[in-house]
PyMOL Python script that loads the backbone (N, CA, C, O; Angstrom):
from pymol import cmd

cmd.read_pdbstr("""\
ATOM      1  N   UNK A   1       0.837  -1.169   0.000  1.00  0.00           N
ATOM      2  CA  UNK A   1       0.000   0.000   0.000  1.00  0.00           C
ATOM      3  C   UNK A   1       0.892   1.245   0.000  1.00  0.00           C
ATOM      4  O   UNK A   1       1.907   1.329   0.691  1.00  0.00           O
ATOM      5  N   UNK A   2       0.480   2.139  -0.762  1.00  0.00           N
ATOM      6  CA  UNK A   2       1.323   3.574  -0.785  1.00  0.00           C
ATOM      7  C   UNK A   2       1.129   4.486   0.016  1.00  0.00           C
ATOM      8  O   UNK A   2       1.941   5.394  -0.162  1.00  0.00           O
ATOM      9  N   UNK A   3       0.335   4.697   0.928  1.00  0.00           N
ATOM     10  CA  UNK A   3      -0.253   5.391   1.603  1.00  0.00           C
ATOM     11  C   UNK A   3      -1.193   6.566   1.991  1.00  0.00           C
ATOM     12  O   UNK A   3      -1.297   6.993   0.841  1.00  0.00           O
ATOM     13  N   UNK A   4      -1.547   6.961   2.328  1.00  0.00           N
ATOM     14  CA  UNK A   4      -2.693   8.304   2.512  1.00  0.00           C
ATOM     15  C   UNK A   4      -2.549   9.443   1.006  1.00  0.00           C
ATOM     16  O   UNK A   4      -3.513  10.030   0.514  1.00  0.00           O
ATOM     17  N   UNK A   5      -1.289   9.521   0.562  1.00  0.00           N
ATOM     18  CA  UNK A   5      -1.489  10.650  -0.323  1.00  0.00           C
ATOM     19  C   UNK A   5      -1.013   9.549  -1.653  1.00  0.00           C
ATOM     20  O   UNK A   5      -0.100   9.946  -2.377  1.00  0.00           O
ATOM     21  N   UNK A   6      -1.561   8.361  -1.908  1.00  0.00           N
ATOM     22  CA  UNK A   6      -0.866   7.920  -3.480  1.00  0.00           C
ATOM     23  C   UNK A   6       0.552   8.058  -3.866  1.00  0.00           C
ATOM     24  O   UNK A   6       0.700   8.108  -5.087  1.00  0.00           O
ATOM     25  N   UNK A   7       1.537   8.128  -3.235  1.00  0.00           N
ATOM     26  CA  UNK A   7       2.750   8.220  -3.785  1.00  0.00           C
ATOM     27  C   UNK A   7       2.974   9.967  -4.481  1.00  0.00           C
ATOM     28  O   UNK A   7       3.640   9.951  -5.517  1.00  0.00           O
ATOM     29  N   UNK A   8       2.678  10.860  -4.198  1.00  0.00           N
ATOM     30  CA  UNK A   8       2.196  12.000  -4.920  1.00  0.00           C
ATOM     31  C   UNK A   8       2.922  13.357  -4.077  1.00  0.00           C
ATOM     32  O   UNK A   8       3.225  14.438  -4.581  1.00  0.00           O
ATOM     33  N   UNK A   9       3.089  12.937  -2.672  1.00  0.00           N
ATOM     34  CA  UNK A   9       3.590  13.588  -1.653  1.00  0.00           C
ATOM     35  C   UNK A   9       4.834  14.714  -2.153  1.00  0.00           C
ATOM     36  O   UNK A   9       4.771  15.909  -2.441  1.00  0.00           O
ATOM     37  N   UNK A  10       5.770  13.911  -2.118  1.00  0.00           N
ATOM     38  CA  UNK A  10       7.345  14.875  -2.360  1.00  0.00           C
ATOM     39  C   UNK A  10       7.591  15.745  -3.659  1.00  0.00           C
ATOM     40  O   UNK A  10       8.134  16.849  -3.698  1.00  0.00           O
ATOM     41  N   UNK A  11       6.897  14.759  -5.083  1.00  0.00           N
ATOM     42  CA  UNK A  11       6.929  15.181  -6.200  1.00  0.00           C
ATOM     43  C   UNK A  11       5.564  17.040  -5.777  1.00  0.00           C
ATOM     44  O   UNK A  11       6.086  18.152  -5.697  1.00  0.00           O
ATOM     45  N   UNK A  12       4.536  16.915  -5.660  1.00  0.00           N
ATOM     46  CA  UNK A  12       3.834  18.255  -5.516  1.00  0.00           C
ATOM     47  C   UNK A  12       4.752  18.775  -4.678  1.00  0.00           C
ATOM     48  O   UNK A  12       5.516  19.633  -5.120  1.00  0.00           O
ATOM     49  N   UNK A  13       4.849  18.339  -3.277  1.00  0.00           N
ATOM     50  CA  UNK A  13       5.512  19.304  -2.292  1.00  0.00           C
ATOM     51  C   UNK A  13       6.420  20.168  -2.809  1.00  0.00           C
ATOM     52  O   UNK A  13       6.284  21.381  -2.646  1.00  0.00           O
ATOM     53  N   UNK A  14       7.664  19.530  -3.635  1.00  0.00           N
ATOM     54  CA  UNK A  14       8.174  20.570  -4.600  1.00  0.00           C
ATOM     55  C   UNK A  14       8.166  21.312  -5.321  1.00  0.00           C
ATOM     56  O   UNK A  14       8.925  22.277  -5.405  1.00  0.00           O
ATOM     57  N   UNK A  15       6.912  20.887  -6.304  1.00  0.00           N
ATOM     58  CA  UNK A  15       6.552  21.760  -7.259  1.00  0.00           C
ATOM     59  C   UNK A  15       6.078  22.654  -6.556  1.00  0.00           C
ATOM     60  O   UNK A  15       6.228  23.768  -7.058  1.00  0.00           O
ATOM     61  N   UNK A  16       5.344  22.631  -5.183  1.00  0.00           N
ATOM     62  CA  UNK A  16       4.054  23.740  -5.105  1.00  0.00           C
ATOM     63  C   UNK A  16       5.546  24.868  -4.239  1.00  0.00           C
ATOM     64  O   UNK A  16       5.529  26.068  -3.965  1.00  0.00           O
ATOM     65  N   UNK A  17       6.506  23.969  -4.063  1.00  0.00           N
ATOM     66  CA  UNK A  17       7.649  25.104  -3.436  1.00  0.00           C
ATOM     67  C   UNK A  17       8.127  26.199  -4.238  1.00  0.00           C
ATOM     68  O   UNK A  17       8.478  27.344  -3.954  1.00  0.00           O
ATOM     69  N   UNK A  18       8.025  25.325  -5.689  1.00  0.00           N
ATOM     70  CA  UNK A  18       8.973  25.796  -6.894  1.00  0.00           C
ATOM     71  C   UNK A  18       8.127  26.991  -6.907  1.00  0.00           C
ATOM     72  O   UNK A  18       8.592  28.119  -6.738  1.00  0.00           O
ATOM     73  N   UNK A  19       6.514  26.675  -7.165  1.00  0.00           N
ATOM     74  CA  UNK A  19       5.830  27.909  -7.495  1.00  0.00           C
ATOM     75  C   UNK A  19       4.987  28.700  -6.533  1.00  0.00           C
ATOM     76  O   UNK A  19       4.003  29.383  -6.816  1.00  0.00           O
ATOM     77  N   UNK A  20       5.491  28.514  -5.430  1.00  0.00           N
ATOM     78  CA  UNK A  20       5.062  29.949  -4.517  1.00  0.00           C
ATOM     79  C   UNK A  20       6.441  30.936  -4.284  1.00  0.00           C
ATOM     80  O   UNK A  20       6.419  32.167  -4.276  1.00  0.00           O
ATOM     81  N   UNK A  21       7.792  29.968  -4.074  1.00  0.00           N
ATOM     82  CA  UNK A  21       9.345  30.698  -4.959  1.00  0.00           C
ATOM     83  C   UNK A  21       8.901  31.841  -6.287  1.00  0.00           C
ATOM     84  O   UNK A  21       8.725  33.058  -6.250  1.00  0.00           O
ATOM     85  N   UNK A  22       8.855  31.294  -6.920  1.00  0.00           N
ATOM     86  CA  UNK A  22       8.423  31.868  -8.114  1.00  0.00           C
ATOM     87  C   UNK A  22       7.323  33.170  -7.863  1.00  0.00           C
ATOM     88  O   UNK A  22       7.721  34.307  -8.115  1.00  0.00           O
ATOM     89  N   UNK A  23       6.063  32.977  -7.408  1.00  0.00           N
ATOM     90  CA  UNK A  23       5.119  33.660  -7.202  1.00  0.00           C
ATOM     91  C   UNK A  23       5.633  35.483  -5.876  1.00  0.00           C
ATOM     92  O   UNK A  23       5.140  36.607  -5.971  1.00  0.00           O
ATOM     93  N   UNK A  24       6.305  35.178  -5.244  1.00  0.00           N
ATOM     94  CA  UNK A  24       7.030  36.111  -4.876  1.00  0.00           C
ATOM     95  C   UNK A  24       7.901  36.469  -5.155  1.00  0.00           C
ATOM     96  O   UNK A  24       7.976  37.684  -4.969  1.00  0.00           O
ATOM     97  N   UNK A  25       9.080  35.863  -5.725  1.00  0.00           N
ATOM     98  CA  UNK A  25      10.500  36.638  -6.181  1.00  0.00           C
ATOM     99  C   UNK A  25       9.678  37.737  -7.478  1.00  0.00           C
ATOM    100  O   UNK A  25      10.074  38.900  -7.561  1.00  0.00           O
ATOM    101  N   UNK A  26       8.423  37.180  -8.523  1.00  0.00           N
ATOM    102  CA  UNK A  26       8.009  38.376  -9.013  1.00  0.00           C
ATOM    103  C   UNK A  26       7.301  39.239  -8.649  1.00  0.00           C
ATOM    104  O   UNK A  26       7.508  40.389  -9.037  1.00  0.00           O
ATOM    105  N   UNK A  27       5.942  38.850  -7.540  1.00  0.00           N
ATOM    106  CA  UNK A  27       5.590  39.681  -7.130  1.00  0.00           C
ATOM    107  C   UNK A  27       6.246  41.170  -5.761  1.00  0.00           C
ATOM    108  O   UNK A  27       5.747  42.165  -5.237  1.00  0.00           O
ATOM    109  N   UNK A  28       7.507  40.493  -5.735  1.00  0.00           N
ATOM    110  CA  UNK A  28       8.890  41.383  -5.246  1.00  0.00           C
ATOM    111  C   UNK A  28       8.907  42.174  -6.539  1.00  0.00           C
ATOM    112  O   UNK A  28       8.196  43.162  -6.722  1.00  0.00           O
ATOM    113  N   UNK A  29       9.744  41.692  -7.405  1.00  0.00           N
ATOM    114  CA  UNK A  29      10.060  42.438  -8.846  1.00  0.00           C
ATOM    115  C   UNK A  29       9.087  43.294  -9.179  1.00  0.00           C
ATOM    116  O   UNK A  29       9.527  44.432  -9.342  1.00  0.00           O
ATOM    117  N   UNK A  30       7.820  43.175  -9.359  1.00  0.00           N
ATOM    118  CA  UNK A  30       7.143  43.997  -9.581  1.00  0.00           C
ATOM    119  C   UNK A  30       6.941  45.177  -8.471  1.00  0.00           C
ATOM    120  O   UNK A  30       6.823  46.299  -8.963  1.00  0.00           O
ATOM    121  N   UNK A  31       6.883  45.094  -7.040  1.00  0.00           N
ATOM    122  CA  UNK A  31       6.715  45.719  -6.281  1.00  0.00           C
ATOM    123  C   UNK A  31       7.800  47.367  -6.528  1.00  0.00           C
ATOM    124  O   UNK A  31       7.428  48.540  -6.577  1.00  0.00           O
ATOM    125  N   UNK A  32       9.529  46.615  -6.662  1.00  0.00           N
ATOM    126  CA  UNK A  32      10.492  47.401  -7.071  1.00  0.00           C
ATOM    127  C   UNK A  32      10.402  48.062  -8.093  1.00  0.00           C
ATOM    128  O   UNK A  32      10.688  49.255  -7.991  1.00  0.00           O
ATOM    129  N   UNK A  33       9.914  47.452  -9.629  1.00  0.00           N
ATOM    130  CA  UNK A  33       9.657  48.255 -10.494  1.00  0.00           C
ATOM    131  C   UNK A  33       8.684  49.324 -10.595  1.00  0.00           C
ATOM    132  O   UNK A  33       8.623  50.296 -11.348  1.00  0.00           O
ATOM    133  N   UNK A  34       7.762  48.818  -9.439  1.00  0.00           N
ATOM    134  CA  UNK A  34       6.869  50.263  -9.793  1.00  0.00           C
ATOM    135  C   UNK A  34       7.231  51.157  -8.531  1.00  0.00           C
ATOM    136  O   UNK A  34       6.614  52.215  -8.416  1.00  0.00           O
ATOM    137  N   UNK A  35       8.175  50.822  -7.581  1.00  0.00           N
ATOM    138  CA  UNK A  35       8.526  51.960  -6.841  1.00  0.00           C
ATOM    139  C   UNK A  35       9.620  52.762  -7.358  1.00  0.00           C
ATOM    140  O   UNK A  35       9.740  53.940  -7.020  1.00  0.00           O
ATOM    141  N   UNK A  36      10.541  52.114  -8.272  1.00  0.00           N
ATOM    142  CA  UNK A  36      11.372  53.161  -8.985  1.00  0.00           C
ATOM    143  C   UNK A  36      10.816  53.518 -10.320  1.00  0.00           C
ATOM    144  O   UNK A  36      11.452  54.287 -11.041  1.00  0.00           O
ATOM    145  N   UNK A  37       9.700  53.028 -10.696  1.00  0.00           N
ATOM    146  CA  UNK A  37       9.255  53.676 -11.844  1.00  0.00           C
ATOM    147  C   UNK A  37       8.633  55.055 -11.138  1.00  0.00           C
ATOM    148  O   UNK A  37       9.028  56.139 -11.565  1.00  0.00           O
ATOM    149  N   UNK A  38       7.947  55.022 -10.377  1.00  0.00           N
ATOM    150  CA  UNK A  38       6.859  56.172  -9.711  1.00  0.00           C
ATOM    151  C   UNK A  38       7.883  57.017  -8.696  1.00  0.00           C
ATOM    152  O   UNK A  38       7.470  57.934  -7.987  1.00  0.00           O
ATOM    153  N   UNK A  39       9.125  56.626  -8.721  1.00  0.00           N
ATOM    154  CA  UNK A  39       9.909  58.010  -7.493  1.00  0.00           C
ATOM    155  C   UNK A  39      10.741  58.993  -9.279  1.00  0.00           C
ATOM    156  O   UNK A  39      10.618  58.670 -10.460  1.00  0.00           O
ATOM    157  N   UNK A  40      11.608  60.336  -8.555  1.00  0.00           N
ATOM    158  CA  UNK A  40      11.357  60.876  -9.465  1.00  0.00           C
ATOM    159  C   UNK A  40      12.720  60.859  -9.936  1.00  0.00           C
ATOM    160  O   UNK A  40      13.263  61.871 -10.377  1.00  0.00           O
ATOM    161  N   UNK A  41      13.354  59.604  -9.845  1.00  0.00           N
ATOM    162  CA  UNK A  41      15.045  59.353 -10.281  1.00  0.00           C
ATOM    163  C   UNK A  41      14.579  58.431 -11.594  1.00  0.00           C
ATOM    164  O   UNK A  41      14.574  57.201 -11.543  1.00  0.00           O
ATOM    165  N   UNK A  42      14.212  59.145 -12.706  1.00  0.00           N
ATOM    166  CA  UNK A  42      14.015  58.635 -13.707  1.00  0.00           C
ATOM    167  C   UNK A  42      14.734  59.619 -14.786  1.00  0.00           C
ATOM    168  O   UNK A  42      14.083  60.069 -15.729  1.00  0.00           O
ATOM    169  N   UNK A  43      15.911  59.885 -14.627  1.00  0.00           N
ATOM    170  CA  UNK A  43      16.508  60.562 -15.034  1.00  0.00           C
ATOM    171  C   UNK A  43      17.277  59.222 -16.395  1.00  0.00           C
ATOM    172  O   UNK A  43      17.769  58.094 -16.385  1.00  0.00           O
ATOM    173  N   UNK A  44      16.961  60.225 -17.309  1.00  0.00           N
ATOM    174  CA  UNK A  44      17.695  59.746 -18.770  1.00  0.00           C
ATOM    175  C   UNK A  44      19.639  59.555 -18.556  1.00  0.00           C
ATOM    176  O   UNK A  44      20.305  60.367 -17.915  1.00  0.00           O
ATOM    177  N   UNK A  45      20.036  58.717 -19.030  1.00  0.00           N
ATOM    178  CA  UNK A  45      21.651  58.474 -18.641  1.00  0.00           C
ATOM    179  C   UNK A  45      21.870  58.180 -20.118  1.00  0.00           C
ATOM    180  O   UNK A  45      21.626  57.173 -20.782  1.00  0.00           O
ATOM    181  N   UNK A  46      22.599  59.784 -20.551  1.00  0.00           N
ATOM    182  CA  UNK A  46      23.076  59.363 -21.579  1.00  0.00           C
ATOM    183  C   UNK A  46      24.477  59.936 -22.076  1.00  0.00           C
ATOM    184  O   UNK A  46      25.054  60.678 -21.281  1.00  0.00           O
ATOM    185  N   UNK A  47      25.019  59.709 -23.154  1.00  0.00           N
ATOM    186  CA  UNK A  47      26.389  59.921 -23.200  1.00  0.00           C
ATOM    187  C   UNK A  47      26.445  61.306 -23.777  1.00  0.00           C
ATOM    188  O   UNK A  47      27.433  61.966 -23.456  1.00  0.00           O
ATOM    189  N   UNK A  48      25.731  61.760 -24.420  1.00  0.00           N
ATOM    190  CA  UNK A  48      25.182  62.744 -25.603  1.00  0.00           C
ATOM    191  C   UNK A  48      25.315  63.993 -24.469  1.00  0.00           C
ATOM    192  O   UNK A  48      24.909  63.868 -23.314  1.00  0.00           O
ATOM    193  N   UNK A  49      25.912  65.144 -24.963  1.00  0.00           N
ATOM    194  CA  UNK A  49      26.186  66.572 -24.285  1.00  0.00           C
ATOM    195  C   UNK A  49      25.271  67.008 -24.593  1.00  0.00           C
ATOM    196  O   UNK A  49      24.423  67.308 -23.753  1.00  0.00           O
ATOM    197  N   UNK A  50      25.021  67.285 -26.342  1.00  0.00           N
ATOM    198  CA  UNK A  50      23.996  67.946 -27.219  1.00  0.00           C
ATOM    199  C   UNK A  50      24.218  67.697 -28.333  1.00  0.00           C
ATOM    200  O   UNK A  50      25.209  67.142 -28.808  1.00  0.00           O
ATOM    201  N   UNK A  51      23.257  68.111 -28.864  1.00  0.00           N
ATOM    202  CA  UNK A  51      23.062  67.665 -30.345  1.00  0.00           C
ATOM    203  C   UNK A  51      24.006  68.408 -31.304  1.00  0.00           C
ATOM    204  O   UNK A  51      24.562  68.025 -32.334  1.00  0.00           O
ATOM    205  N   UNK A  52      24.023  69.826 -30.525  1.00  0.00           N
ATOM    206  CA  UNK A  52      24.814  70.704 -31.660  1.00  0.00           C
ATOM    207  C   UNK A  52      26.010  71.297 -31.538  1.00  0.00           C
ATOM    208  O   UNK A  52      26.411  72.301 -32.127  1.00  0.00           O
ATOM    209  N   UNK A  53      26.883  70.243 -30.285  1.00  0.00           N
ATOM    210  CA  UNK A  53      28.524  70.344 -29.959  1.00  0.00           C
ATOM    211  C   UNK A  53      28.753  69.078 -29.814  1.00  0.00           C
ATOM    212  O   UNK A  53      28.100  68.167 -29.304  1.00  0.00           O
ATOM    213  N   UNK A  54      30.400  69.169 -30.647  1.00  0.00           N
ATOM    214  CA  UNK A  54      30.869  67.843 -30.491  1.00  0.00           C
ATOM    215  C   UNK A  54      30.999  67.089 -28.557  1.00  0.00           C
ATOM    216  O   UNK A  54      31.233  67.509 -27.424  1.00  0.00           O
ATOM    217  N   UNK A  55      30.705  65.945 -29.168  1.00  0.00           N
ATOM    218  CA  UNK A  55      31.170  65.452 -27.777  1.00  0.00           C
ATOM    219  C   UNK A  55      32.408  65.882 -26.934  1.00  0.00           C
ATOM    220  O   UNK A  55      33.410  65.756 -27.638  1.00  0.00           O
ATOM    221  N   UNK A  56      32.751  66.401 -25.537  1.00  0.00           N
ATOM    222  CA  UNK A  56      33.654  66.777 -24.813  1.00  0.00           C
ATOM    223  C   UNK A  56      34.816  66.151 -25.028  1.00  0.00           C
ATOM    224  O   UNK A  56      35.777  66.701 -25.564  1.00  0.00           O
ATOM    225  N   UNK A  57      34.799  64.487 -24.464  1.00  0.00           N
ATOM    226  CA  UNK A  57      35.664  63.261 -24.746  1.00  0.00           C
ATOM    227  C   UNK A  57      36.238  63.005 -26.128  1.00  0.00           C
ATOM    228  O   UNK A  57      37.370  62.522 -26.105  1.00  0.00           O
ATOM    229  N   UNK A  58      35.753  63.204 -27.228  1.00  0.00           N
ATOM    230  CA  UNK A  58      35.835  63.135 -28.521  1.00  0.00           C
ATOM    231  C   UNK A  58      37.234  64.388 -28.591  1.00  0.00           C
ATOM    232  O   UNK A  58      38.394  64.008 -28.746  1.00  0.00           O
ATOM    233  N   UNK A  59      36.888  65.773 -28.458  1.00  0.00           N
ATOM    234  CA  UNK A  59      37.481  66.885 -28.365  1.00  0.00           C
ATOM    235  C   UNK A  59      38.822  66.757 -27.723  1.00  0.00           C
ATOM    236  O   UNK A  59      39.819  67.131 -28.340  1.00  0.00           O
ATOM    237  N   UNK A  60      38.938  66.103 -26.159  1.00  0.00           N
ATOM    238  CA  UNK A  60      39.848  66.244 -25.568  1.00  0.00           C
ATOM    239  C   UNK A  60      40.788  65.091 -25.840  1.00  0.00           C
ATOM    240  O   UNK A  60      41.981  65.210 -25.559  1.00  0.00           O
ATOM    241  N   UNK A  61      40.260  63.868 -26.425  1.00  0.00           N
ATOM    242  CA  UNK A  61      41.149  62.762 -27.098  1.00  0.00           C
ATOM    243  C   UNK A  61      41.515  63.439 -28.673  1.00  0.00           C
ATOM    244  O   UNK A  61      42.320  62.985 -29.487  1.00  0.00           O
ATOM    245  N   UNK A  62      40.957  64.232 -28.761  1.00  0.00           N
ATOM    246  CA  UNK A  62      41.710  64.999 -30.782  1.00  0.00           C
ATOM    247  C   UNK A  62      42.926  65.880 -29.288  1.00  0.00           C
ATOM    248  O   UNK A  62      44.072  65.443 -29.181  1.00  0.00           O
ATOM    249  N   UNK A  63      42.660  66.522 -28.758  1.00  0.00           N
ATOM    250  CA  UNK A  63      43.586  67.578 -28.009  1.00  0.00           C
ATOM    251  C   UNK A  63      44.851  66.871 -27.574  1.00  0.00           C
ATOM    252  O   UNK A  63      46.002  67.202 -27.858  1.00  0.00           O
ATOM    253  N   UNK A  64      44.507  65.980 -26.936  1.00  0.00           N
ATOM    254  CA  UNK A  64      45.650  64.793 -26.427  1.00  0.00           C
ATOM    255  C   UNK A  64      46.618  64.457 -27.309  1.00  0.00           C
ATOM    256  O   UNK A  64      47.776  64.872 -27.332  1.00  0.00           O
ATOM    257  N   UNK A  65      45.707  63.127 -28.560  1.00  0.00           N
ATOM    258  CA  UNK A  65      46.901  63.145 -29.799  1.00  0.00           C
ATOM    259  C   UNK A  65      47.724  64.056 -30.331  1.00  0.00           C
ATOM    260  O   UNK A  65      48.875  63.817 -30.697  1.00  0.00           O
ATOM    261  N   UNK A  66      47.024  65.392 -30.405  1.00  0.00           N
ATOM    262  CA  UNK A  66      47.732  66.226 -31.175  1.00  0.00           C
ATOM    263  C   UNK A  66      48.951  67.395 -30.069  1.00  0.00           C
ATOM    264  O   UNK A  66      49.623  68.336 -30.492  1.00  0.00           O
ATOM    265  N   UNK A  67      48.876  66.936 -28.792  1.00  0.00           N
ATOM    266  CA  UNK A  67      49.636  67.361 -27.910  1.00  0.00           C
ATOM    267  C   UNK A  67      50.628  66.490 -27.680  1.00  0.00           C
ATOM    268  O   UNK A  67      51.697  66.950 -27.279  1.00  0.00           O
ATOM    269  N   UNK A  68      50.491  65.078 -27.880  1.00  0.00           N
ATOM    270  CA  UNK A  68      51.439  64.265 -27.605  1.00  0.00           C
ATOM    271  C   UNK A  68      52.201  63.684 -29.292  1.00  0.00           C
ATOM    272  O   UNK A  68      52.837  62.648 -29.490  1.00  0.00           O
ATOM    273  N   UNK A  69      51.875  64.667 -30.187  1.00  0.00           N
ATOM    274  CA  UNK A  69      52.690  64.447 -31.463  1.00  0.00           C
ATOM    275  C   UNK A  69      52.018  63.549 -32.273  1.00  0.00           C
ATOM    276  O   UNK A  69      52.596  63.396 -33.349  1.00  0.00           O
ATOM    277  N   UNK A  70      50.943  62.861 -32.136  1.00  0.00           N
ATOM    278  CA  UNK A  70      50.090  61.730 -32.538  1.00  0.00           C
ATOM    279  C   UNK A  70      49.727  61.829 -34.121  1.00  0.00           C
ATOM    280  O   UNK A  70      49.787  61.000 -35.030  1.00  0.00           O
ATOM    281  N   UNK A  71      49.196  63.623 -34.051  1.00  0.00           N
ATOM    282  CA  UNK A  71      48.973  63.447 -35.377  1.00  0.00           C
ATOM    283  C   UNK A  71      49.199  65.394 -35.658  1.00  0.00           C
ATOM    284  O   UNK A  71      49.223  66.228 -34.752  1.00  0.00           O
ATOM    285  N   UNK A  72      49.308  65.625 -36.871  1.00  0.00           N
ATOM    286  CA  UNK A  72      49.392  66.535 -37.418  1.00  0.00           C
ATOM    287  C   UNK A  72      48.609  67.764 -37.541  1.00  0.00           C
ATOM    288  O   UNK A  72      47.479  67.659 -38.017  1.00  0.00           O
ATOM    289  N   UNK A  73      49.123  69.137 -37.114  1.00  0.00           N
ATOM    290  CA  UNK A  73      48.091  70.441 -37.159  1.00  0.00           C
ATOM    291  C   UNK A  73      46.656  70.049 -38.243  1.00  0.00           C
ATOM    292  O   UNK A  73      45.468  70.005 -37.925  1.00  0.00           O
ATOM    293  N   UNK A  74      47.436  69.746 -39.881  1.00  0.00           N
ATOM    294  CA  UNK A  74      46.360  69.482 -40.469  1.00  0.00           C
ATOM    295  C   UNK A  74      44.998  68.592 -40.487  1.00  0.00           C
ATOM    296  O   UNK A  74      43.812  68.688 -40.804  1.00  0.00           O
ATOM    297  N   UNK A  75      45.794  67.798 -40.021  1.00  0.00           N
ATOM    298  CA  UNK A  75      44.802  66.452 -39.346  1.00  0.00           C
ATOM    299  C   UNK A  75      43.908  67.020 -38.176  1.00  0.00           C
ATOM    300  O   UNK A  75      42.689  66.878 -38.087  1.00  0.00           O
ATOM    301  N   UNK A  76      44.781  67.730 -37.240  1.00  0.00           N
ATOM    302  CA  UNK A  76      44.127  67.979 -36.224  1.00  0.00           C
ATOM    303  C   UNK A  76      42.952  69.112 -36.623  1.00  0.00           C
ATOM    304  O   UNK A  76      41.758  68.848 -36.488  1.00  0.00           O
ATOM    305  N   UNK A  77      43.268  69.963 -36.956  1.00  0.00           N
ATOM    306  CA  UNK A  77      42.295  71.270 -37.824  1.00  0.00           C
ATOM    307  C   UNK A  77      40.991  70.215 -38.785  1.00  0.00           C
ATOM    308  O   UNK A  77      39.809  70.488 -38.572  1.00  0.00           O
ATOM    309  N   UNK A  78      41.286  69.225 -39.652  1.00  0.00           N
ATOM    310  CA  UNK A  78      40.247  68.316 -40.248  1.00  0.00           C
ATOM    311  C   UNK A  78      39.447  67.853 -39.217  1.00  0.00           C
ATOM    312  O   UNK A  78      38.470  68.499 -38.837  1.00  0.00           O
ATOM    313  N   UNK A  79      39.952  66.200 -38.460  1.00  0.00           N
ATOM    314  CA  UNK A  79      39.307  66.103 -36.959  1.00  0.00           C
ATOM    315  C   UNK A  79      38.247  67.327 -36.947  1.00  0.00           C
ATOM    316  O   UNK A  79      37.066  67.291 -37.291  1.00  0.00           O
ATOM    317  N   UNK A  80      39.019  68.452 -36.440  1.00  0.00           N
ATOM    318  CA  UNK A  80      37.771  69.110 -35.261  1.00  0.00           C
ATOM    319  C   UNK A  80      36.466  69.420 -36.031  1.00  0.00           C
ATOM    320  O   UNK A  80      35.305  69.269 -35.649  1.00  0.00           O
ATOM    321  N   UNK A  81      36.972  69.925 -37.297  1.00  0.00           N
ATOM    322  CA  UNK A  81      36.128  70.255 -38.350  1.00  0.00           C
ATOM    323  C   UNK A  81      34.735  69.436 -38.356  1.00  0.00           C
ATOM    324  O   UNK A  81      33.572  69.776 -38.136  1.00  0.00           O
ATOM    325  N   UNK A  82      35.450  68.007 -38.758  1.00  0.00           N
ATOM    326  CA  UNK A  82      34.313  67.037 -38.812  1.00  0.00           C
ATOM    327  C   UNK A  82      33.575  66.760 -38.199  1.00  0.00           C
ATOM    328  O   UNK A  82      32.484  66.298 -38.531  1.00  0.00           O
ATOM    329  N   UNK A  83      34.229  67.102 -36.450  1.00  0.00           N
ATOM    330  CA  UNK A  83      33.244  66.950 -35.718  1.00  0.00           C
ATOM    331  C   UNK A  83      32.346  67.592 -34.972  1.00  0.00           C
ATOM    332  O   UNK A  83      31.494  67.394 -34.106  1.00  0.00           O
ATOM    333  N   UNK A  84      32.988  68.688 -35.810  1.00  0.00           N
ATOM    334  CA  UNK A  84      31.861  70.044 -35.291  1.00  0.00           C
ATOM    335  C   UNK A  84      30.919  70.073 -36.575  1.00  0.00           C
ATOM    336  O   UNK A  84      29.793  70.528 -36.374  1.00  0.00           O
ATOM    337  N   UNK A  85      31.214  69.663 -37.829  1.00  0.00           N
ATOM    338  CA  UNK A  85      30.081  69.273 -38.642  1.00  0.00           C
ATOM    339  C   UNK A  85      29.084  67.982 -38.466  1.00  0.00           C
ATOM    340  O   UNK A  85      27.916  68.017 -38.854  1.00  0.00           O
ATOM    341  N   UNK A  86      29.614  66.962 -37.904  1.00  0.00           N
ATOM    342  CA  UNK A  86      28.585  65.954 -37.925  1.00  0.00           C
ATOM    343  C   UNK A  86      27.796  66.242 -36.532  1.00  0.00           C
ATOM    344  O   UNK A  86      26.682  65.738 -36.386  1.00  0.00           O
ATOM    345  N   UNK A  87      28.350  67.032 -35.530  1.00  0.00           N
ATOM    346  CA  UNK A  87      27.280  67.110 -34.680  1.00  0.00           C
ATOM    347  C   UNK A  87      26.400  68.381 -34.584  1.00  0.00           C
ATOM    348  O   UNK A  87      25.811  68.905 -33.639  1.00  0.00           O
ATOM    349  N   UNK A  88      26.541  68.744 -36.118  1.00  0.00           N
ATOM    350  CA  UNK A  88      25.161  69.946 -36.206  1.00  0.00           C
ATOM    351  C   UNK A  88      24.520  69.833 -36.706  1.00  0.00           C
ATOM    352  O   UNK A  88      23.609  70.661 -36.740  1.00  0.00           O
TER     353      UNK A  88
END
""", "prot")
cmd.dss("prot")
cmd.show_as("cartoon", "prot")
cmd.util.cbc("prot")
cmd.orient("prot")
């Protein structure tokens, strides 16, 4: 005889572990997402200064090479050029 629960015991017991595990680690997740969706640190993180100056980093790595001999006035004068044209 198998006893009171059919042989059925350990196999559910786990599963029903697996999915009440489950049933809170998202209903956690969700809890977090909508408390940092709804506070007001929803601030955009982006790399972009502006649209219509070259990037800072871009600028000060042309400044660098061309301070440490890397590359040439002319080069360097092209560089800036370009990149004061592609970011307007």
């Amino acid at each position: 005889m198998m006893g009171w629960d059919f042989g059925w015991g350990w196999g559910w017991m786990l599963f029903g572990s697996l999915v009440m595990v489950l049933f809170w680690g998202g209903l956690i997740a969700l809890i977090v997402l909508a408390v940092r969706g709804l506070s007001g640190n929803n601030q955009r993180q982006s790399s972009d200064q502006s649209e219509h100056t070259p990037s800072v980093g871009a600028l000060e790595i042309l400044q660098s090479r061309y301070a440490k001999g890397e590359i040439t006035r002319d080069e360097f004068e092209q560089i800036r050029n370009d990149l004061k044209r592609s970011s307007a």
